[in-house]
MARKOL-402175 format. One record per residue (C-alpha): residue number from 1; residue in three letters; y, x negated, z negated. Coordinates in Angstrom, 2 decimals. Layout:
+-----+------+---------+---------+---------+
| seq | type |      py |      px |      pz |
+-----+------+---------+---------+---------+
| NUM |  Ala |       Y |       X |       Z |
...
+-----+------+---------+---------+---------+
//
This chain:
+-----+------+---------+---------+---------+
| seq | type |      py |      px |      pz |
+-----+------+---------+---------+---------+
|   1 |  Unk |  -10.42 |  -77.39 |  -39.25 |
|   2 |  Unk |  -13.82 |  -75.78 |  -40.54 |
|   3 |  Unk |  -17.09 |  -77.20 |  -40.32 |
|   4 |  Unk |  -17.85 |  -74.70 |  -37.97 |
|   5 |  Unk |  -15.25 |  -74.50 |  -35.53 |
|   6 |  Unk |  -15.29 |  -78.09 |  -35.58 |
|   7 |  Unk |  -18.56 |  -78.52 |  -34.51 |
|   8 |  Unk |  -17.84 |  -75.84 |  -31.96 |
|   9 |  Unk |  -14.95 |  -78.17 |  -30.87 |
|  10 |  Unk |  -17.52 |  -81.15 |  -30.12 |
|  11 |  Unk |  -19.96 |  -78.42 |  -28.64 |
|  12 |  Unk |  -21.93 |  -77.87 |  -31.04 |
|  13 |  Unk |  -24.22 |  -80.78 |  -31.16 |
|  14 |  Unk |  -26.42 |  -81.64 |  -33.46 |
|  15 |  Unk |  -26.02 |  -84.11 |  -36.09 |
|  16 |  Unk |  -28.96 |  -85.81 |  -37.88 |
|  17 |  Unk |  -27.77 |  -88.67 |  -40.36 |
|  18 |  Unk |  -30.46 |  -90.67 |  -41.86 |
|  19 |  Unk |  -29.01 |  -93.99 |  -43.84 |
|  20 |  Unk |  -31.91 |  -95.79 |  -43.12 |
|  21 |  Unk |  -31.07 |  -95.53 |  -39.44 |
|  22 |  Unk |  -28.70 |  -97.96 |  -37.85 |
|  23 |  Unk |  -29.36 |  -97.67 |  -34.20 |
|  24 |  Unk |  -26.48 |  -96.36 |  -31.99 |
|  25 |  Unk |  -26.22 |  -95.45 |  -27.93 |
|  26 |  Unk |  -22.73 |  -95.11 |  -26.82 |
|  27 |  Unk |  -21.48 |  -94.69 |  -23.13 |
|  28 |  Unk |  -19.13 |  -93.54 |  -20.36 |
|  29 |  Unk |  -20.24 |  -90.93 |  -17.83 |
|  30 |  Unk |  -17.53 |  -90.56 |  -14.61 |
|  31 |  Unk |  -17.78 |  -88.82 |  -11.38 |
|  32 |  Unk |  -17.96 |  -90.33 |   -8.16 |
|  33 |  Unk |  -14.22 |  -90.50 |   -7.86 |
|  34 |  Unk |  -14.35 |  -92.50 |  -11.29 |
|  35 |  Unk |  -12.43 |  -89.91 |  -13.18 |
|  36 |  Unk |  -13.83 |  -89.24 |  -16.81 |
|  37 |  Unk |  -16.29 |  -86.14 |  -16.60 |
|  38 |  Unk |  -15.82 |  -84.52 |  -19.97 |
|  39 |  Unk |  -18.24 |  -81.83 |  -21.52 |
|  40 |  Unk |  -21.12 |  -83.26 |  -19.93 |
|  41 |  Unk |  -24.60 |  -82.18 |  -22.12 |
|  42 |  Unk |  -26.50 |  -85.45 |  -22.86 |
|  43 |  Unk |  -30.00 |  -84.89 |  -23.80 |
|  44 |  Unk |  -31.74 |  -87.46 |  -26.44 |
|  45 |  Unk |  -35.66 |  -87.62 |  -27.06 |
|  46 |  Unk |  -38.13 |  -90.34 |  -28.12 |
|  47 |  Unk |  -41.95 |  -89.67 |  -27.76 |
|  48 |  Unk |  -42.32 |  -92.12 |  -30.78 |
|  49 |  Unk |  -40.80 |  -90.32 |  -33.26 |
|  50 |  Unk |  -42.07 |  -86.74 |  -34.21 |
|  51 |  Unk |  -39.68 |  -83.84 |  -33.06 |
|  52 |  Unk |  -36.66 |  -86.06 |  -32.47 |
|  53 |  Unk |  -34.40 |  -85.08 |  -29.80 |
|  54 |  Unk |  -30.91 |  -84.26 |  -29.90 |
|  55 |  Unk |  -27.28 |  -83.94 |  -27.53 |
|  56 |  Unk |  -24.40 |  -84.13 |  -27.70 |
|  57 |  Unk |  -21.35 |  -83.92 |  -24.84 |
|  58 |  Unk |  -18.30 |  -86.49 |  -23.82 |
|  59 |  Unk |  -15.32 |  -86.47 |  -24.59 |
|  60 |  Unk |  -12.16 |  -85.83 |  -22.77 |
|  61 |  Unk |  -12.24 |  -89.66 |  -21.68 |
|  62 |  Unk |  -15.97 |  -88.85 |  -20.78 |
|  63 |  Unk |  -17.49 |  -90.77 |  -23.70 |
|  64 |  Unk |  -20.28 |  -90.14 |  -25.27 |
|  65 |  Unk |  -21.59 |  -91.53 |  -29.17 |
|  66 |  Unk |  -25.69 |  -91.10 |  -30.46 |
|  67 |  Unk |  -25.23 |  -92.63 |  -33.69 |
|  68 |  Unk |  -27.98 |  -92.77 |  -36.86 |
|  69 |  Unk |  -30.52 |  -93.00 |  -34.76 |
|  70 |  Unk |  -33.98 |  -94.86 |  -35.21 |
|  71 |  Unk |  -35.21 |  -97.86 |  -34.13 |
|  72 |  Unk |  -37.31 |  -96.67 |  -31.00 |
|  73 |  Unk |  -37.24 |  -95.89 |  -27.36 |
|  74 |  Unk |  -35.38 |  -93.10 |  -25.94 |
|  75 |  Unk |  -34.93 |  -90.76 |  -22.96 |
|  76 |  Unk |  -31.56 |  -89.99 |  -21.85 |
|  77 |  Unk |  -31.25 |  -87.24 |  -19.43 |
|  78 |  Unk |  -28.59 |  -85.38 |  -17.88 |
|  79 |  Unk |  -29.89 |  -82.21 |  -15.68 |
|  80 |  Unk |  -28.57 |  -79.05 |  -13.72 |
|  81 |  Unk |  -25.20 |  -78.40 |  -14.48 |
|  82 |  Unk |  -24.43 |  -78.80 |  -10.62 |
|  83 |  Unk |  -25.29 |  -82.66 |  -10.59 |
|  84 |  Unk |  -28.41 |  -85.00 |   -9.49 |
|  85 |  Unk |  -30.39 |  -85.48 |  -12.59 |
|  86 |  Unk |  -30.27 |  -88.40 |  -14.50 |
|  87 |  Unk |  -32.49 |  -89.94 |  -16.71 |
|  88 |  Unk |  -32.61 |  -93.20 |  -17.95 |
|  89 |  Unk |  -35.15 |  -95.28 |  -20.53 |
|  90 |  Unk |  -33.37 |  -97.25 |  -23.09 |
|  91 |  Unk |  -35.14 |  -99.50 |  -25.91 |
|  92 |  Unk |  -33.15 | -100.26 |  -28.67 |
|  93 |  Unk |  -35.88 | -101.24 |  -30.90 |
|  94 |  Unk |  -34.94 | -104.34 |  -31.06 |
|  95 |  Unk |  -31.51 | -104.46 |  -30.52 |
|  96 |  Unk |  -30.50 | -101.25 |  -32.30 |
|  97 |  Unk |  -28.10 | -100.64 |  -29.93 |
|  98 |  Unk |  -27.20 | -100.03 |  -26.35 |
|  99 |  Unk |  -23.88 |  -98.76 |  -23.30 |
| 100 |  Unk |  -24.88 |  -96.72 |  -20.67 |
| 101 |  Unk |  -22.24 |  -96.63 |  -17.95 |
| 102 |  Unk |  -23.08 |  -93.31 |  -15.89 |
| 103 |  Unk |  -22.05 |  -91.39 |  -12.61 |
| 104 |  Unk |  -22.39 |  -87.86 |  -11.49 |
| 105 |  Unk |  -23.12 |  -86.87 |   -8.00 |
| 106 |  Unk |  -22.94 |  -83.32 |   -7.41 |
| 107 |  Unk |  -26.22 |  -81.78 |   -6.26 |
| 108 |  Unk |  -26.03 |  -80.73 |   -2.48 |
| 109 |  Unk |  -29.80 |  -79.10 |   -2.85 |
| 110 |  Unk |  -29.06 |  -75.50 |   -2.12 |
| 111 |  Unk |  -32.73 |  -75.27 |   -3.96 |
| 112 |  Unk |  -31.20 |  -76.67 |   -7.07 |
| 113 |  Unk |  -31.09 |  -75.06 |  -10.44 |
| 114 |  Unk |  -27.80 |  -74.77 |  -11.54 |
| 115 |  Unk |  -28.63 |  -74.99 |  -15.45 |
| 116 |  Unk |  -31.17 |  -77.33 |  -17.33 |
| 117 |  Unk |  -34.76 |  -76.37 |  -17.41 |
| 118 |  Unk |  -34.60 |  -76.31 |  -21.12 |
| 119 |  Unk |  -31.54 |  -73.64 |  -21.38 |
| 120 |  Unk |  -28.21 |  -74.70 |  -20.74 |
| 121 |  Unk |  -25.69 |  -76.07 |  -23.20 |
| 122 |  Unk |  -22.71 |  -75.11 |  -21.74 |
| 123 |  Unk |  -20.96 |  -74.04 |  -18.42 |
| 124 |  Unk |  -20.47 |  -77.32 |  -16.85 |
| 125 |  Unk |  -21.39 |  -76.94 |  -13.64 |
| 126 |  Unk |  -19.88 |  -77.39 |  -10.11 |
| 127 |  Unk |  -17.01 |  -74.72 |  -10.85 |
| 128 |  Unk |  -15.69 |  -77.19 |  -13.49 |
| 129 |  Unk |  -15.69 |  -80.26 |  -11.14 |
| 130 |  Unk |  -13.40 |  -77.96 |   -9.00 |
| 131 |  Unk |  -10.91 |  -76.95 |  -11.25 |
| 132 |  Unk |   -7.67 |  -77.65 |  -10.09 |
| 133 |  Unk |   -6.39 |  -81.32 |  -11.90 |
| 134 |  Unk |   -3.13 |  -79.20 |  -13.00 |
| 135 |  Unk |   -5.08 |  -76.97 |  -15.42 |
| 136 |  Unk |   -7.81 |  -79.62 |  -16.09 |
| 137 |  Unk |   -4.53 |  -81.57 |  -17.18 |
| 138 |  Unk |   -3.50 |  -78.64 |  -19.47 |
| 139 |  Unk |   -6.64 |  -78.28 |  -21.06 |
| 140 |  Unk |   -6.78 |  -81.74 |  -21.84 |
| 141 |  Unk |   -3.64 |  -82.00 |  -23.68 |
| 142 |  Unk |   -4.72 |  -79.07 |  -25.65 |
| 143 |  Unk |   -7.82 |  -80.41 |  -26.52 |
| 144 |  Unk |   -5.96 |  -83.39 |  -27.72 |
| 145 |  Unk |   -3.52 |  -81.05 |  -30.00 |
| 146 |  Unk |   -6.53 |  -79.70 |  -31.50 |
| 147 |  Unk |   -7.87 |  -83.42 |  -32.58 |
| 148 |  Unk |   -4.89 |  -84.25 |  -33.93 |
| 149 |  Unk |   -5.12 |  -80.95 |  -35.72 |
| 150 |  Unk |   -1.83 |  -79.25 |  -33.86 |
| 151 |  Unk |   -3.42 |  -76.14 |  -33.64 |
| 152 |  Unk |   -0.51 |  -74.10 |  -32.01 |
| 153 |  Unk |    0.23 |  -76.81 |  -29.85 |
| 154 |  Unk |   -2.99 |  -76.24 |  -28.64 |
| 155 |  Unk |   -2.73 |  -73.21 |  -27.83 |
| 156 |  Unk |    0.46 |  -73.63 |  -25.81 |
| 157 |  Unk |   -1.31 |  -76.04 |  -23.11 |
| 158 |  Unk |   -4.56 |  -73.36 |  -22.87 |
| 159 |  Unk |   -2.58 |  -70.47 |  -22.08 |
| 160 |  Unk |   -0.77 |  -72.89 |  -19.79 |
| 161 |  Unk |   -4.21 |  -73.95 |  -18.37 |
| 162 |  Unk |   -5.53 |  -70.16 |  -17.93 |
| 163 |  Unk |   -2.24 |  -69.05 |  -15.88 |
| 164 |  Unk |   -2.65 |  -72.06 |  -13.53 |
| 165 |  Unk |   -6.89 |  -70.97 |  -13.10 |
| 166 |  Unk |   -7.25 |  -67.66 |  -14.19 |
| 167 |  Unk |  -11.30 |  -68.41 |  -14.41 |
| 168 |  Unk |  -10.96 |  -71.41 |  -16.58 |
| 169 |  Unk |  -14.11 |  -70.01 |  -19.19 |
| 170 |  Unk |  -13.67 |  -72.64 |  -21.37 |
| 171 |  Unk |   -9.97 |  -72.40 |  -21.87 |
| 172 |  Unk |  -10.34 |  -68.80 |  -23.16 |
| 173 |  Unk |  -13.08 |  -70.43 |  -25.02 |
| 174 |  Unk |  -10.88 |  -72.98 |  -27.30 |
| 175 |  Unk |   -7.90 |  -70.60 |  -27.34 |
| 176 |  Unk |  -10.57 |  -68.40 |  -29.16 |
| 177 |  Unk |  -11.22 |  -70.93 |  -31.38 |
| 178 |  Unk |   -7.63 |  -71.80 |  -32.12 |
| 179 |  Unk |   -6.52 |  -68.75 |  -32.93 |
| 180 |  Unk |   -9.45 |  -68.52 |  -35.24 |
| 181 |  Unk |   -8.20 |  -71.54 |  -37.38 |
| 182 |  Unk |   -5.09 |  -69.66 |  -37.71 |
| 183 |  Unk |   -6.42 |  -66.76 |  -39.12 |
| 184 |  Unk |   -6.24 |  -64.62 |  -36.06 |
| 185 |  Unk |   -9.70 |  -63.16 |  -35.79 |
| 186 |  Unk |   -8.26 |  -60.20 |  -33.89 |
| 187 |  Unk |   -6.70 |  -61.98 |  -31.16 |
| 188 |  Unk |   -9.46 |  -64.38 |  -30.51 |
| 189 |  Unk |  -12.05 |  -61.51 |  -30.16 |
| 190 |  Unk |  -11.15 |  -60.65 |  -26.88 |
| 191 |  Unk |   -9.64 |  -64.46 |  -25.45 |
| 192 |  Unk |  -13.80 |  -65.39 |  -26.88 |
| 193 |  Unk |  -15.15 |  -61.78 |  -24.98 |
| 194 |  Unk |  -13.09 |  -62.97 |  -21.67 |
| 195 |  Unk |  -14.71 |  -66.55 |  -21.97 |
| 196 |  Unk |  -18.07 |  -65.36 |  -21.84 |
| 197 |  Unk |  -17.37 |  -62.74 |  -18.79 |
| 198 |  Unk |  -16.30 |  -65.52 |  -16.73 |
| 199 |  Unk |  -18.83 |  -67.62 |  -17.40 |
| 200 |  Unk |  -21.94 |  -66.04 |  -19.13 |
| 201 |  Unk |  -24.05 |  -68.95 |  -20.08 |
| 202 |  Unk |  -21.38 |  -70.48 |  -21.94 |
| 203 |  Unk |  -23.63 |  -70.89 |  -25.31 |
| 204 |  Unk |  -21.01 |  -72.11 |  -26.98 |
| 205 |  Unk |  -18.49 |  -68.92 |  -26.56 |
| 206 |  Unk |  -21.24 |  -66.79 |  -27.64 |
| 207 |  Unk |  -21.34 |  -68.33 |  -30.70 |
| 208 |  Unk |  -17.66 |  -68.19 |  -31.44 |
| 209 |  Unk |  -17.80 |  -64.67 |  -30.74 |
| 210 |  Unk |  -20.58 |  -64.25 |  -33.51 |
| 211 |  Unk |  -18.71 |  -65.83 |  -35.69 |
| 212 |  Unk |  -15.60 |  -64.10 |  -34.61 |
| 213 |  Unk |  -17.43 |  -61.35 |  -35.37 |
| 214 |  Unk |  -18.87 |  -62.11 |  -38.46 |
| 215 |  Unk |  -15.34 |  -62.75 |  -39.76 |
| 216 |  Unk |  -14.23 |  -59.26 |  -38.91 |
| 217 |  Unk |  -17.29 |  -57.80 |  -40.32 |
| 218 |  Unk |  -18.83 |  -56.24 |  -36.77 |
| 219 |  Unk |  -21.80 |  -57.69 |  -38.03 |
| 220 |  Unk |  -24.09 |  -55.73 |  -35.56 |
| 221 |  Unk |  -21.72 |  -56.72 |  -32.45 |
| 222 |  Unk |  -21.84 |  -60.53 |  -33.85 |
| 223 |  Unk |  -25.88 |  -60.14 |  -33.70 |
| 224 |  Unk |  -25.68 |  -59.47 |  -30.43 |
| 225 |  Unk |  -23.45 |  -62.18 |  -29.42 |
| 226 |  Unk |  -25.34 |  -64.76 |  -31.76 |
| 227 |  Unk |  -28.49 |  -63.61 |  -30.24 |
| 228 |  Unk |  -27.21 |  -64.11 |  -27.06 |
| 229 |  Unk |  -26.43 |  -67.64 |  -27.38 |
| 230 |  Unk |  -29.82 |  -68.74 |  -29.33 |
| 231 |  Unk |  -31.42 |  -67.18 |  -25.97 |
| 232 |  Unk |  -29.00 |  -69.79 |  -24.10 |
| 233 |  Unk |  -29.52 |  -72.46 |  -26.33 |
| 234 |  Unk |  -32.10 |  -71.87 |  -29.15 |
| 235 |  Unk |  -31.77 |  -75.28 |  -30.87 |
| 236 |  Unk |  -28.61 |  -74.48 |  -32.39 |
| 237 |  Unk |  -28.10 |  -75.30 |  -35.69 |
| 238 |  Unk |  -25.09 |  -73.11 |  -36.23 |
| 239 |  Unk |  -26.15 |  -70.83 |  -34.02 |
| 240 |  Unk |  -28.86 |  -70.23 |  -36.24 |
| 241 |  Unk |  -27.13 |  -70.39 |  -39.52 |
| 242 |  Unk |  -24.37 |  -67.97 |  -38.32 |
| 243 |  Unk |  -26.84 |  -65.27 |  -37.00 |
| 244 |  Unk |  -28.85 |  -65.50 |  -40.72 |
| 245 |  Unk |  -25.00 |  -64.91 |  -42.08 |
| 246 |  Unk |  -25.31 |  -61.94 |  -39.43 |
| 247 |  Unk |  -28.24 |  -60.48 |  -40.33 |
| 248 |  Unk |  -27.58 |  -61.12 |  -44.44 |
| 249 |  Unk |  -24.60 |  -59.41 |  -44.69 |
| 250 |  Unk |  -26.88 |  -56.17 |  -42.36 |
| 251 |  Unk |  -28.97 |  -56.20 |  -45.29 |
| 252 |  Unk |  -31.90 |  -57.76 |  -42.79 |
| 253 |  Unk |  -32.98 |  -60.46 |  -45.46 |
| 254 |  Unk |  -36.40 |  -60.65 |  -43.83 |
| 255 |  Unk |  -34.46 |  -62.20 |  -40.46 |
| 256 |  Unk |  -32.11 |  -63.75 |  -42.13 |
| 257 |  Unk |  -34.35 |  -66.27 |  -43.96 |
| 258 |  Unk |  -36.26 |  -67.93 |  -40.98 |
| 259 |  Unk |  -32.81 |  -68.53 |  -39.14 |
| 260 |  Unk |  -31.49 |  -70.35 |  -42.41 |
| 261 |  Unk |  -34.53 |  -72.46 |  -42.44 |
| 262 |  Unk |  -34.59 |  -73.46 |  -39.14 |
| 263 |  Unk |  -30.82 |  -74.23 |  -39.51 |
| 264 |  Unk |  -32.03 |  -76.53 |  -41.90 |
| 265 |  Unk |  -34.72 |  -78.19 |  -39.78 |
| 266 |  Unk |  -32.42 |  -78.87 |  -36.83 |
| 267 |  Unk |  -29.16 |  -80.12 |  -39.36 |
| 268 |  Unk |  -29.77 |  -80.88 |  -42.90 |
| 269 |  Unk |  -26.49 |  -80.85 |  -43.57 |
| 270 |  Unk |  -25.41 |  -77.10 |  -43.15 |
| 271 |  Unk |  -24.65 |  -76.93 |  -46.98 |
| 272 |  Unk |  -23.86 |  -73.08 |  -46.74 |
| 273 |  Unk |  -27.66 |  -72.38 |  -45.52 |
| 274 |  Unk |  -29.10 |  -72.89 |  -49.31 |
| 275 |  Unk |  -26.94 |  -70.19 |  -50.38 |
| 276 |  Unk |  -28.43 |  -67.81 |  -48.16 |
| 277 |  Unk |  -31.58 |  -69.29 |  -49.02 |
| 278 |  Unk |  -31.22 |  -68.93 |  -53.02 |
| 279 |  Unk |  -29.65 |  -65.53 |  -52.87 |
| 280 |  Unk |  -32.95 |  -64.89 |  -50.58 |
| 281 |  Unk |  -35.01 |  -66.46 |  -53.64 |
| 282 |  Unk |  -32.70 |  -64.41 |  -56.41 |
| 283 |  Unk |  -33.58 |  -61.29 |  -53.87 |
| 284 |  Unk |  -37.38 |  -62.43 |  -54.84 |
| 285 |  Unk |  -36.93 |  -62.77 |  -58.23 |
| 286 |  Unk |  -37.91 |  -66.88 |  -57.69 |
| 287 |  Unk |  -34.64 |  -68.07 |  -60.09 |
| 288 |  Unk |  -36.23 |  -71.62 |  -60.19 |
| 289 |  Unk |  -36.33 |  -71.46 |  -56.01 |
| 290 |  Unk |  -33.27 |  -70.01 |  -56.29 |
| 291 |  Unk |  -31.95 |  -73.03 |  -58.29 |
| 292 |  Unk |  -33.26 |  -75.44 |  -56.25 |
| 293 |  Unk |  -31.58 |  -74.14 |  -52.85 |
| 294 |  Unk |  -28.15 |  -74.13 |  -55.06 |
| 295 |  Unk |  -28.57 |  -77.47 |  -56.26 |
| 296 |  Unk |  -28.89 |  -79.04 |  -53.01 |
| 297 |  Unk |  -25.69 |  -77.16 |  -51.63 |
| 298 |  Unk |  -23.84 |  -78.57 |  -54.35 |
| 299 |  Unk |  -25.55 |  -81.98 |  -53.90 |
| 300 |  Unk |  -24.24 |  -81.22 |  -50.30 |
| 301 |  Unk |  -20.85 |  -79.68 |  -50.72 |
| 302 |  Unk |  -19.61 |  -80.26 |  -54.16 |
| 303 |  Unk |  -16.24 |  -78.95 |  -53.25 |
| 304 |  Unk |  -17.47 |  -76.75 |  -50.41 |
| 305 |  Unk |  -16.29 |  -73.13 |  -49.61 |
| 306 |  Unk |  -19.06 |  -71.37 |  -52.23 |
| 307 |  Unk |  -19.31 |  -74.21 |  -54.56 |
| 308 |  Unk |  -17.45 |  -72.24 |  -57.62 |
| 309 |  Unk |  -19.50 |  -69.41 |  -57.20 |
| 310 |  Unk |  -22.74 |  -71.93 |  -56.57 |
| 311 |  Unk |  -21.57 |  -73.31 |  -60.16 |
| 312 |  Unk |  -21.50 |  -70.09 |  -61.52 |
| 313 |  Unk |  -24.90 |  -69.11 |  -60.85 |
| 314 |  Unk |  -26.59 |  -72.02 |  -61.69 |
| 315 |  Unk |  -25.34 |  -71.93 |  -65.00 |
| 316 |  Unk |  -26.38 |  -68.74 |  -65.42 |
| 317 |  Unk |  -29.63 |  -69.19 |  -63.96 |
| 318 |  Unk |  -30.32 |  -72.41 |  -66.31 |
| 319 |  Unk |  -29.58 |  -70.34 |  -69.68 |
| 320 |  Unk |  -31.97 |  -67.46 |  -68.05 |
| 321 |  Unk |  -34.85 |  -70.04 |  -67.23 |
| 322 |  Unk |  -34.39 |  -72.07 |  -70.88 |
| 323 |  Unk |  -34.21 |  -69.22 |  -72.83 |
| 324 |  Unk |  -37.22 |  -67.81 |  -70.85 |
| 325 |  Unk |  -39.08 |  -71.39 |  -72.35 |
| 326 |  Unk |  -37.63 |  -71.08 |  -75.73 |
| 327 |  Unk |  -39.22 |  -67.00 |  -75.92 |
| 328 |  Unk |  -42.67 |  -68.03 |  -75.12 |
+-----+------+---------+---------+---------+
//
């Protein structure tokens, strides 16, 4: 499975992996009835450490994993998505470690938003809790073809899923996304378009879209989509890397630089970034910017998609800069 589509898979959350950082918060979150509530939006911040805050969502069995993080206090908050808020204070500076055990209640308060204050990061809401357990039984068992990488068995169960509830967003969502893997751009265009109709602050459809897009070269059309879920959720990483792929490939170099960079801010580890970034330098005539950016992709992705090409240039780019030195 691709990086991306991967991380679309888990929901896009972002990953920050510092070595020196051993703490971990791991947990369970369940609705009233006990049943696992899966795609749930965790939201991590600590006040102690500058601009750290991330999410992620649970599993199918309703799990949830921070790992790599730092030795501090956190906030852990769960809000809108048609439940009571949660929020919960957890110390692990000591311990390094900590199990939150959680349950939903669905919000009665007419008053109440249906999405997080901060943008939502996902469709889970009260229509999910309601799907009917036949098709939330479907979906699961595709889900769990696509982690053990049987992609058309996967798609079997989601089809299955979206003839039993003909609403279910995030079923068109991850049939998108399979078909993708397979190659199918074409088919998954509209299965991705249906997703977000249903349910249109489903950041994470929008996304697939842009990239669906981007495959098929309707690079204006994936800008839109793209754009569209940044506005939704505008600290994603691959959102942002995907629309700078967008707006590169427009010939927009002057949008497409900031996104890359702030790619890089939120995930250090989108290795394909620094190639926009040192074409963007090459674009500037900055070859020794331009070799930095390229070394740290390879340093990143030494067998990645672009790393022959990466190769390529840097060698050329070191016999331009040396012979530059020798000539003065």
């Amino acid at each position: 499975m691709s990086r991306f589509l991967r991380s679309l898979f888990l929901l896009l959350f972002p990953a920050i992996s510092i070595h020196s950082w051993a703490g971990f918060i791991r947990g369970q979150v369940r609705y009233d009835d006990q049943r696992p509530a899966d795609h749930v939006i965790l939201r991590l911040r600590s006040d102690l450490v500058t601009a750290y805050s991330t999410e992620t969502s649970t599993d199918i069995q309703g799990k949830f994993d921070f790992d790599g993080l730092p030795n501090s206090t956190f906030h852990l908050t769960i809000e809108g998505q048609g439940f009571r808020p949660y929020d919960s204070f957890i110390d692990i500076s000591a311990s390094k470690m900590a199990y939150e055990m959680i349950t939903l209640r669905l919000d009665k308060d007419p008053e109440a938003k249906p999405v997080p204050p901060e943008g939502p990061k996902g469709a889970l809401n009260a229509r999910i809790a309601q799907i009917p357990p036949d098709a939330r039984k479907e979906f699961d068992l595709g889900e769990a073809r696509m982690h053990a990488q049987d992609t058309p068995g996967s798609i079997e169960h989601f089809q299955k899923a979206i003839t039993l509830y003909a609403t279910y967003a995030e079923a068109y969502q991850l049939l998108g996304v399979a078909h993708m893997e397979m190659g199918k751009a074409v088919d998954a265009e509209p299965e991705l378009q249906k997703a977000v109709e249903i349910e249109p602050k489903l950041s994470t459809a929008y996304f697939a879209l842009g990239v669906c897009r981007n495959q098929l070269a309707k690079y204006p059309e994936a800008e839109v989509a793209l754009a569209r879920g940044l506005e939704l959720d505008p600290d994603s990483a691959d959102g942002h890397y995907h629309i700078a792929e967008a707006y590169w490939n427009l010939g927009r170099w002057d949008d497409s630089e900031p996104h890359a960079r702030k790619a890089l801010v939120l995930n250090p580890k989108i290795a394909p970034a620094h190639v926009l970034l040192g074409n963007g330098m090459l674009r500037k005539h900055d070859a020794a910017g331009a070799l930095k950016e390229f070394y740290e992709y390879l340093r990143l992705a030494p067998h990645g998609e672009f790393a022959p090409g990466t190769r390529a240039a840097v060698e050329r780019l070191e016999k331009g800069l040396k012979l530059a030195k020798e000539s003065k």
